[in-house]
PAKEGU-533809 format. One record per atom (N, C-alpha, C, O, CB): x, y, z. Coordinates in steps of 0.2 Angstrom, whole numbers, plus 5000, padded with zeros to 4 digits. Glycine has a CB too. Example, Ala and Ser with C-alpha at 12.3 -4.5 7.8 and 13.67 -1.06 7.14 Angstrom:
<nodes>
506649725039
506249785039
506649845039
507149835042
505749785045
506449895035
506849955036
506450005039
506750065040
507049975029
</nodes>
This chain:
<nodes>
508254765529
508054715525
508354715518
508554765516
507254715525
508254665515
508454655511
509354655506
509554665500
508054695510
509754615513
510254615513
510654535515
510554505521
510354675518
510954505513
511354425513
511754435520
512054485521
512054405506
511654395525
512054405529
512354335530
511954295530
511654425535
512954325531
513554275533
513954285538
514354315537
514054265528
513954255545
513954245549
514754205552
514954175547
513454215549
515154215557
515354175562
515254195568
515254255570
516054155562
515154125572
514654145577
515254175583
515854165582
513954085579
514854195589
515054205595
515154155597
515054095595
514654245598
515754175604
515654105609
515454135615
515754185617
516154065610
514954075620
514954095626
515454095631
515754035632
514454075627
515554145636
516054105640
515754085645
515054075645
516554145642
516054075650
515654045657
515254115662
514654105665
516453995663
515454145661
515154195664
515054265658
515354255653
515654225671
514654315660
514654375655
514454355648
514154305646
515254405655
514554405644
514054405639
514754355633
515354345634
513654525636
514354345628
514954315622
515154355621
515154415623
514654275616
515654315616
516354355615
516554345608
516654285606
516954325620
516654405605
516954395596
516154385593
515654405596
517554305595
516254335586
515754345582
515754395576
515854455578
515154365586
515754375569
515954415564
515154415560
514754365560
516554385559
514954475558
514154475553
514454515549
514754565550
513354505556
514254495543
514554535534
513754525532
513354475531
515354465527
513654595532
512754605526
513254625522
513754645522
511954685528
512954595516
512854595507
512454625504
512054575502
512654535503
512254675502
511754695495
511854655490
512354635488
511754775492
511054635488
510954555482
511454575477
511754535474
510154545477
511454645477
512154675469
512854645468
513254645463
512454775471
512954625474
513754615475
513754535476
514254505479
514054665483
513154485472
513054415472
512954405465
512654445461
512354385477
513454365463
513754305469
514154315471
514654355468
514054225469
514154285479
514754285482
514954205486
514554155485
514654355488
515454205488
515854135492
516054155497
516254215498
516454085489
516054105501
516454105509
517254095507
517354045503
516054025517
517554115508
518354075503
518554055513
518954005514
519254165497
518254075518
518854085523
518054085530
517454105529
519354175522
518254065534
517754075540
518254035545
518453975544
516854055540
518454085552
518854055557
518454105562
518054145560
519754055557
518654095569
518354135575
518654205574
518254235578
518754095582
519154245570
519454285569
519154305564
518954365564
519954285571
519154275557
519054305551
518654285545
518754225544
519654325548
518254305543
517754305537
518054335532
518254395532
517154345539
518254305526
518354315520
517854305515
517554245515
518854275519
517454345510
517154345507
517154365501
517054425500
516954365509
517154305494
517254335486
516754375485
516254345488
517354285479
516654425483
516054455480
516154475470
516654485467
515854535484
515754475468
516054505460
516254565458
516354585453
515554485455
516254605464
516754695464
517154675467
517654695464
516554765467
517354625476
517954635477
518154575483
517854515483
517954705479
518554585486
518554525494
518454565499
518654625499
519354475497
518054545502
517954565510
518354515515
518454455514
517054545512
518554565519
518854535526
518554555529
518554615530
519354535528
518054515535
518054545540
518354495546
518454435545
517254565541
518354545552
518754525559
518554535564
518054575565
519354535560
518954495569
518654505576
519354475580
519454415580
517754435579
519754535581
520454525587
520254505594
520254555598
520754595589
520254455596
520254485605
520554545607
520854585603
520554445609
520654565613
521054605616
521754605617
522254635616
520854605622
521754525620
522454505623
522654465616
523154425618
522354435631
522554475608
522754435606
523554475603
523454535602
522254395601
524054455603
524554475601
524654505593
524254485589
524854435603
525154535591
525154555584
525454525581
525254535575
525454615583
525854465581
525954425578
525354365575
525354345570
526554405581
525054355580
524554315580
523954345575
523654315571
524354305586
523854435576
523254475572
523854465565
523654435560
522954575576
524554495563
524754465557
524954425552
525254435548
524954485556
524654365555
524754305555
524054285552
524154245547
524954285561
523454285555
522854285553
522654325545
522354315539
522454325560
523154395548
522954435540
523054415535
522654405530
523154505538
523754395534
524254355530
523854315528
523554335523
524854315532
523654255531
523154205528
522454235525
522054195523
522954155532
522454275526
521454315524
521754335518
521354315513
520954405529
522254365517
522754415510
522754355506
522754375500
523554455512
522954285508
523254255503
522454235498
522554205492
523854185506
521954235499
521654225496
521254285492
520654275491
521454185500
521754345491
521354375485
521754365479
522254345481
521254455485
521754365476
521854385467
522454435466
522654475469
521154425463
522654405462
523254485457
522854535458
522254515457
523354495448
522854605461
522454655458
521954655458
521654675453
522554665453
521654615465
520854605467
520954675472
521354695476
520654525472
520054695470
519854735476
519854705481
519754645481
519254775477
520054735487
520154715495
519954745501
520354795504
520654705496
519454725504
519154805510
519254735518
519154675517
517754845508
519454765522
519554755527
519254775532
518954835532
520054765527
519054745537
518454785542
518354745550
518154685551
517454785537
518454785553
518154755560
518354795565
518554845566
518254675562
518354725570
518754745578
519354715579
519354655582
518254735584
520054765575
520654735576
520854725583
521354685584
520954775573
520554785588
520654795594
521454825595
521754835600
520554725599
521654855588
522454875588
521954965587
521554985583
523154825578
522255005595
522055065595
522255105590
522855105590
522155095599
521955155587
522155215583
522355275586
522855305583
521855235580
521855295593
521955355594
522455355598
522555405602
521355375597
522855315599
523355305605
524055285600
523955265595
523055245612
524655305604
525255295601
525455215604
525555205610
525755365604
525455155600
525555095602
525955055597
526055065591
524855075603
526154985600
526754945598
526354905591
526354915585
527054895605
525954875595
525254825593
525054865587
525154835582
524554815600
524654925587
524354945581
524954955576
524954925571
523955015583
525455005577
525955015571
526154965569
526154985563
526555055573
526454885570
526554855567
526054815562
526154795556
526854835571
525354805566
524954775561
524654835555
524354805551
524354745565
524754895556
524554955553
525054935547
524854935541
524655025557
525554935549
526254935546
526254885539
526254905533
526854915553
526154815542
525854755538
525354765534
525554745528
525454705543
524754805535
524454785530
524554865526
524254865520
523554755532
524854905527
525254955525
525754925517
525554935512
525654985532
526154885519
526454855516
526154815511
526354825505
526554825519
525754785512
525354745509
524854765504
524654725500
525054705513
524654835503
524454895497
523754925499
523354945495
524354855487
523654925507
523054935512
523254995513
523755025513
523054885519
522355035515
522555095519
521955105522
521355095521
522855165514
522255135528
521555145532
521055215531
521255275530
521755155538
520455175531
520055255529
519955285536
519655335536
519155245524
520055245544
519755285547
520155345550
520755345550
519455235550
519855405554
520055455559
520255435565
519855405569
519555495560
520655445567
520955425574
520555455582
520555425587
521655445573
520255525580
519755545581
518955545585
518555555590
519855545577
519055505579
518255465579
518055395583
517955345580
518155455572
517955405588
518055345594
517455305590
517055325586
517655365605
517655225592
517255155589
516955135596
516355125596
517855085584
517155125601
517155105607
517055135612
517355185612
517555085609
516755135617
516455205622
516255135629
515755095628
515555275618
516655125635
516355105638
516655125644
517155165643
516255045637
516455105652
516655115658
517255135658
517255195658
516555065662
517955105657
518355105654
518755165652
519355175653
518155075650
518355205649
518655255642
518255225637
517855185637
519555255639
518555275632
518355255623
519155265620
519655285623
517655345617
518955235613
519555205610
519255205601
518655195600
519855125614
519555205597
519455195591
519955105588
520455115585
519655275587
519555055589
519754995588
519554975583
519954945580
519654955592
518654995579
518654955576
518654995566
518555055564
517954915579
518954945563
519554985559
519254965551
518954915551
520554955561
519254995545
519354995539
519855005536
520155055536
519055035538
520054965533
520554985527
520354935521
520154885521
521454975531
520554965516
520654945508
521154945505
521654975507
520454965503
521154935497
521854945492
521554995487
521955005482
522154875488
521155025488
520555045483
520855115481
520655165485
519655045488
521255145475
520955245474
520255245470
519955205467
521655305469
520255315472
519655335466
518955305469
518555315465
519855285458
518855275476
518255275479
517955305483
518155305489
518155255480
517255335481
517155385485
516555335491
516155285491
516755475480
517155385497
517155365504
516655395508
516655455507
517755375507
516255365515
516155395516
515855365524
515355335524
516055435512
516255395530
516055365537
515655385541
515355445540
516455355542
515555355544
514755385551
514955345557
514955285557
513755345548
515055375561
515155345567
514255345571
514055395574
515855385571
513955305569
513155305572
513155295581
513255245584
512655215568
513055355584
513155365590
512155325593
511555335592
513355465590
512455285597
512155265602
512355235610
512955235612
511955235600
511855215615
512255235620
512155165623
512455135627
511955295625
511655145618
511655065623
512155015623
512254965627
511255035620
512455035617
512954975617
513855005618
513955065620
512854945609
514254975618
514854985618
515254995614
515755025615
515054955620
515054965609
515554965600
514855005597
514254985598
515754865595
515055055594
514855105593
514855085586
515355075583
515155155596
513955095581
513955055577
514455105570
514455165571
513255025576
514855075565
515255095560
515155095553
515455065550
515755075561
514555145551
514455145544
514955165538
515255215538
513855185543
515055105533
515455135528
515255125524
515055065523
516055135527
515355175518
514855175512
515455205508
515755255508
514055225511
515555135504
516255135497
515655145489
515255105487
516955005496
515655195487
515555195480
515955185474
516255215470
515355255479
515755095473
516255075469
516155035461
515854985459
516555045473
516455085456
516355085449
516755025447
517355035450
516455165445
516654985444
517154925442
517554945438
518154945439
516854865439
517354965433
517854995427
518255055429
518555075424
517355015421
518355085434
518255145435
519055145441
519555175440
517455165439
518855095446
519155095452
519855055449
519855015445
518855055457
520455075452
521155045452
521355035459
521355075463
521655105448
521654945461
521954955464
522455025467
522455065462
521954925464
522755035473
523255085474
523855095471
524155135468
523355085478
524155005474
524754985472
524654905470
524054885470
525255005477
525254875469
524954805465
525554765472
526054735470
525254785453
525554765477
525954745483
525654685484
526154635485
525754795489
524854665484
524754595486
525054545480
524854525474
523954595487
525554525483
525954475479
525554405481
525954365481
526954485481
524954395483
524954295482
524354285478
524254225477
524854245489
</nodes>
Protein backbone atom coordinates (compact mmCIF):
# COMPACT_ATOMS: atom_id res chain seq x y z
CA UNK A 1 0.00 0.00 0.00
CA UNK A 2 0.80 3.12 -0.42
CA UNK A 3 2.60 3.02 -3.79
CA UNK A 4 1.63 4.73 -7.66
CA UNK A 5 1.10 2.08 -9.86
CA UNK A 6 1.28 2.65 -13.90
CA UNK A 7 0.41 -0.06 -15.88
CA UNK A 8 0.57 -1.69 -19.57
CA UNK A 9 -1.69 -4.13 -19.70
CA UNK A 10 -1.49 -7.91 -20.66
CA UNK A 11 -2.89 -9.55 -23.57
CA UNK A 12 -5.06 -12.46 -23.74
CA UNK A 13 -4.35 -15.07 -26.10
CA UNK A 14 -6.77 -17.52 -27.47
CA UNK A 15 -5.90 -20.27 -25.24
CA UNK A 16 -3.76 -20.13 -21.76
CA UNK A 17 -3.02 -17.57 -19.42
CA UNK A 18 -2.03 -13.75 -20.92
CA UNK A 19 0.91 -12.83 -22.11
CA UNK A 20 3.40 -9.78 -21.34
CA UNK A 21 2.09 -6.75 -19.15
CA UNK A 22 4.44 -4.12 -17.55
CA UNK A 23 3.59 -2.70 -13.60
CA UNK A 24 6.06 0.11 -12.26
CA UNK A 25 4.97 0.82 -8.29
CA UNK A 26 6.26 4.44 -7.40
CA UNK A 27 6.78 5.54 -3.74
CA UNK A 28 4.79 9.20 -3.45
CA UNK A 29 8.76 10.41 -2.99
CA UNK A 30 9.79 9.89 -6.41
CA UNK A 31 6.31 12.28 -7.73
CA UNK A 32 6.04 13.76 -10.03
CA UNK A 33 6.44 11.57 -12.42
CA UNK A 34 5.18 11.27 -16.41
CA UNK A 35 4.52 8.34 -18.66
CA UNK A 36 7.13 9.71 -21.55
CA UNK A 37 6.61 6.02 -23.27
CA UNK A 38 4.05 3.10 -22.94
CA UNK A 39 4.05 0.25 -25.76
CA UNK A 40 3.33 -3.64 -25.32
CA UNK A 41 7.17 -4.00 -24.52
CA UNK A 42 8.11 -0.85 -22.62
CA UNK A 43 7.18 1.62 -19.93
CA UNK A 44 9.19 4.63 -19.73
CA UNK A 45 8.85 6.67 -16.69
CA UNK A 46 10.26 10.53 -15.66
CA UNK A 47 10.48 10.61 -12.08
CA UNK A 48 12.35 13.63 -10.38
CA UNK A 49 15.55 11.29 -9.29
CA UNK A 50 15.52 9.47 -12.48
CA UNK A 51 13.87 7.48 -15.81
CA UNK A 52 12.48 4.18 -15.38
CA UNK A 53 12.39 1.60 -18.00
CA UNK A 54 10.48 -1.01 -17.57
CA UNK A 55 9.98 -4.21 -20.15
CA UNK A 56 8.41 -7.15 -21.21
CA UNK A 57 10.49 -9.29 -24.22
CA UNK A 58 8.69 -12.06 -25.50
CA UNK A 59 10.62 -15.19 -25.98
CA UNK A 60 10.60 -15.48 -29.66
CA UNK A 61 11.28 -11.75 -29.99
CA UNK A 62 14.64 -11.17 -31.67
CA UNK A 63 17.58 -8.92 -30.54
CA UNK A 64 17.44 -6.61 -32.99
CA UNK A 65 13.90 -5.98 -32.31
CA UNK A 66 14.62 -6.04 -28.10
CA UNK A 67 17.62 -3.21 -29.39
CA UNK A 68 15.58 -1.41 -31.22
CA UNK A 69 12.84 -1.00 -28.52
CA UNK A 70 15.73 0.02 -26.05
CA UNK A 71 17.07 2.66 -28.36
CA UNK A 72 13.80 4.28 -28.38
CA UNK A 73 13.23 4.03 -24.36
CA UNK A 74 17.06 5.58 -24.21
CA UNK A 75 16.27 8.29 -26.43
CA UNK A 76 14.07 9.76 -24.14
CA UNK A 77 16.37 10.50 -21.12
CA UNK A 78 18.25 13.59 -20.66
CA UNK A 79 22.10 14.43 -20.83
CA UNK A 80 23.26 12.91 -17.74
CA UNK A 81 19.88 11.53 -16.46
CA UNK A 82 19.65 8.70 -14.00
CA UNK A 83 18.52 5.62 -15.76
CA UNK A 84 17.36 2.16 -14.20
CA UNK A 85 16.27 -0.47 -16.49
CA UNK A 86 14.16 -3.54 -15.37
CA UNK A 87 12.09 -6.46 -16.40
CA UNK A 88 11.77 -9.58 -18.43
CA UNK A 89 14.29 -9.13 -21.28
CA UNK A 90 13.92 -12.90 -21.74
CA UNK A 91 17.76 -12.36 -22.94
CA UNK A 92 19.45 -15.34 -20.51
CA UNK A 93 22.32 -14.64 -18.17
CA UNK A 94 23.01 -17.80 -16.78
CA UNK A 95 23.69 -19.36 -20.12
CA UNK A 96 26.37 -18.51 -22.83
CA UNK A 97 24.07 -16.88 -25.66
CA UNK A 98 24.00 -14.82 -28.93
CA UNK A 99 20.67 -12.88 -28.04
CA UNK A 100 21.84 -11.82 -24.43
CA UNK A 101 25.60 -10.71 -25.37
CA UNK A 102 24.52 -8.45 -27.99
CA UNK A 103 21.66 -6.68 -26.14
CA UNK A 104 23.97 -6.79 -22.98
CA UNK A 105 26.49 -5.51 -25.23
CA UNK A 106 23.98 -2.42 -26.41
CA UNK A 107 23.04 -1.21 -23.37
CA UNK A 108 26.69 -1.85 -22.19
CA UNK A 109 27.51 0.69 -24.66
CA UNK A 110 25.14 2.99 -24.01
CA UNK A 111 26.70 3.79 -20.11
CA UNK A 112 24.32 0.66 -18.52
CA UNK A 113 25.41 -2.03 -16.24
CA UNK A 114 23.89 -4.78 -14.95
CA UNK A 115 23.33 -5.30 -11.27
CA UNK A 116 22.13 -8.71 -11.56
CA UNK A 117 24.02 -12.36 -10.60
CA UNK A 118 23.92 -14.83 -13.17
CA UNK A 119 23.50 -17.16 -10.51
CA UNK A 120 20.58 -16.18 -9.12
CA UNK A 121 17.55 -17.82 -11.21
CA UNK A 122 14.45 -15.19 -12.03
CA UNK A 123 12.40 -18.06 -13.57
CA UNK A 124 11.86 -21.57 -12.40
CA UNK A 125 9.33 -23.58 -14.40
CA UNK A 126 8.60 -27.18 -15.87
CA UNK A 127 11.08 -26.39 -18.25
CA UNK A 128 14.28 -25.59 -16.09
CA UNK A 129 15.06 -22.11 -14.41
CA UNK A 130 16.97 -19.34 -16.05
CA UNK A 131 17.78 -15.87 -14.83
CA UNK A 132 15.74 -13.55 -17.58
CA UNK A 133 14.47 -10.99 -15.67
CA UNK A 134 17.25 -8.34 -15.61
CA UNK A 135 18.33 -4.87 -13.90
CA UNK A 136 20.63 -2.62 -15.19
CA UNK A 137 21.48 1.32 -14.63
CA UNK A 138 24.08 4.07 -15.36
CA UNK A 139 24.13 4.76 -11.67
CA UNK A 140 27.87 4.65 -9.30
CA UNK A 141 27.86 5.37 -5.88
CA UNK A 142 24.34 3.40 -5.24
CA UNK A 143 23.97 1.32 -2.71
CA UNK A 144 22.45 -1.82 -4.19
CA UNK A 145 20.77 -4.35 -3.09
CA UNK A 146 18.74 -7.79 -4.56
CA UNK A 147 16.41 -10.36 -3.30
CA UNK A 148 15.46 -12.88 -5.32
CA UNK A 149 11.81 -13.47 -3.18
CA UNK A 150 11.50 -17.31 -3.44
CA UNK A 151 8.02 -18.65 -4.12
CA UNK A 152 6.56 -21.62 -5.60
CA UNK A 153 3.48 -20.55 -6.97
CA UNK A 154 4.44 -18.78 -9.64
CA UNK A 155 6.99 -18.99 -12.43
CA UNK A 156 8.80 -15.61 -12.52
CA UNK A 157 10.17 -15.51 -9.36
CA UNK A 158 9.37 -12.14 -7.76
CA UNK A 159 12.73 -9.58 -8.02
CA UNK A 160 13.25 -7.04 -5.23
CA UNK A 161 15.66 -4.07 -5.85
CA UNK A 162 16.33 -1.56 -3.54
CA UNK A 163 18.72 1.46 -5.18
CA UNK A 164 19.54 3.97 -2.26
CA UNK A 165 19.64 7.07 -4.09
CA UNK A 166 21.13 10.40 -2.87
CA UNK A 167 20.57 13.15 -5.65
CA UNK A 168 23.36 15.33 -4.89
CA UNK A 169 25.38 12.47 -4.23
CA UNK A 170 24.97 10.03 -7.19
CA UNK A 171 27.08 10.45 -10.60
CA UNK A 172 26.10 8.98 -13.61
CA UNK A 173 29.03 6.22 -14.60
CA UNK A 174 29.82 7.47 -17.84
CA UNK A 175 28.20 10.30 -20.01
CA UNK A 176 27.58 7.53 -23.16
CA UNK A 177 23.85 8.33 -23.44
CA UNK A 178 24.39 10.71 -26.27
CA UNK A 179 20.38 11.76 -27.10
Amino acid sequence: AGFYAVHTLATQRQRGRPMGGITCLLKPSLSPFKVELRTPEILVIRTKLCLIIGVYFKPECKQEDIIDSLSTALSKAQHDELVIIMGDLNCRIDVSNQKAEAVLHFLVSEGLSLINKSNEKTYIGHNGSSTIDLVLMNMKNVKKAQTILKRVERRHLPVATTLVIQRHKVQPQNHKLSR
